[in-house]
C-alpha positions in Angstrom: 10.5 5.1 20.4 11.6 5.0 17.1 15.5 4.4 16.8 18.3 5.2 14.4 20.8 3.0 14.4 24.9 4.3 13.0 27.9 3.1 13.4 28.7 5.0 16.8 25.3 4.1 18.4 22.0 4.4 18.3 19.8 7.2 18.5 15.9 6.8 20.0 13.6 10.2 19.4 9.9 9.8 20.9 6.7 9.5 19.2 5.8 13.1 20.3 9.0 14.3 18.5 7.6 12.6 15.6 4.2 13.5 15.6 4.9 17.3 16.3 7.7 17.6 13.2 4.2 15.5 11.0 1.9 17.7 12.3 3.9 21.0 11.6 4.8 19.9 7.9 1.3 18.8 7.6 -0.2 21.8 8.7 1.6 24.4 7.1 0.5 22.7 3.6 -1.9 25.1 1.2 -5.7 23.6 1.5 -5.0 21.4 5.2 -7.7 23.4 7.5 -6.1 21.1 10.6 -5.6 17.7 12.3 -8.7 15.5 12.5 -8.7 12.7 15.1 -8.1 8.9 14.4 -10.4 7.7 16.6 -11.9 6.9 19.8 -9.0 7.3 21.6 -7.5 10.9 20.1 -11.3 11.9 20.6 -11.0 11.0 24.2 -7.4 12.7 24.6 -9.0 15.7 23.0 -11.8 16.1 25.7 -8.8 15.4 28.5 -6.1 17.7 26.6 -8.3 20.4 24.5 -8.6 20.4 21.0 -5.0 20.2 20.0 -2.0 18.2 21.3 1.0 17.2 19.5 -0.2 13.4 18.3 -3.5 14.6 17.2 -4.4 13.0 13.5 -0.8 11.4 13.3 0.7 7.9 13.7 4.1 6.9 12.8 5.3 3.4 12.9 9.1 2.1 12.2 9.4 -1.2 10.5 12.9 -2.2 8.9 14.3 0.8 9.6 11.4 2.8 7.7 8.9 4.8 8.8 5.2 4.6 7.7 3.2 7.7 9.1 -0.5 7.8 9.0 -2.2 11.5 8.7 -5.6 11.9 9.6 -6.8 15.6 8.1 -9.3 18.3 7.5 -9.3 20.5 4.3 -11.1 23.9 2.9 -14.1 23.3 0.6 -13.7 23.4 -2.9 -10.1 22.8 -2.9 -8.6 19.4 -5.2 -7.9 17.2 -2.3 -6.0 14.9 -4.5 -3.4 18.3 -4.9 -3.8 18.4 -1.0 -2.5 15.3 -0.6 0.4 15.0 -3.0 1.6 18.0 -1.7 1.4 16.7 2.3 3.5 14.1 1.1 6.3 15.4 -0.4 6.7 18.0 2.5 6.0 15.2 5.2 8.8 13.3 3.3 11.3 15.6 2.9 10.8 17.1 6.6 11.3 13.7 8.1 14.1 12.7 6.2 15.4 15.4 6.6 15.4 15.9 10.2 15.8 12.5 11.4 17.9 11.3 8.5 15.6 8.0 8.2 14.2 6.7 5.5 9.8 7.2 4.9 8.8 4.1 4.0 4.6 5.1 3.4 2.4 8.1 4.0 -1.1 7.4 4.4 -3.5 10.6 4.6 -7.1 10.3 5.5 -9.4 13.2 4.6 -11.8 12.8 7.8 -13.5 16.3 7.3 -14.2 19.0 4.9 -13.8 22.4 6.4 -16.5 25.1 4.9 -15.0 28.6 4.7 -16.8 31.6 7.3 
């Protein structure tokens, strides 16, 4: 759970809220071709769940009151990755802060895959 605290309370949202509002921003960025999993684990989930489920390629983690989110992607071939990525993180950013009104601490992106156009 991550939690904002105010002064009426506090205010807990799920890690599935989180990493479906990531994913979303994330995907809907010029050059992301879609979510790649972190690991043996997501690769499991994927053979249990299907290819795509909310958490898929995203980790967010709340230290202090900030967030750090971890991205794990896949982009088109021939496309500046280093564009890619700045651009993932200012939308990321600003649809986080936006929404949940806390503060983004780190993004970390990962290109895991290059995607080759059919």
């Amino acid at each position: 759970m991550i939690t904002l605290k105010n002064p009426l309370g506090a205010v807990s949202m799920t890690e599935d809220y989180f990493a479906e509002l990531v994913s979303q921003a994330a995907r809907s960025c010029y050059g992301v071709a879609g979510m790649a999993t972190a690991g043996a684990a997501e690769d499991l989930k994927s053979l249990v769940f299907g290819s795509d489920f909310p958490e898929k390629g995203v980790r967010v983690t709340q230290s202090g009151g900030r967030l750090t989110i971890e991205l794990h992607i896949k982009v088109g071939y021939g496309l500046n990755i280093a564009t890619i990525v700045q651009s993932i993180t200012h939308k990321v950013k600003h649809e986080v802060e936006n929404a949940t009104g806390l503060k983004v601490q780190r993004i970390e992106v990962s290109v895991d895959d290059i995607v080759a156009d059919d």
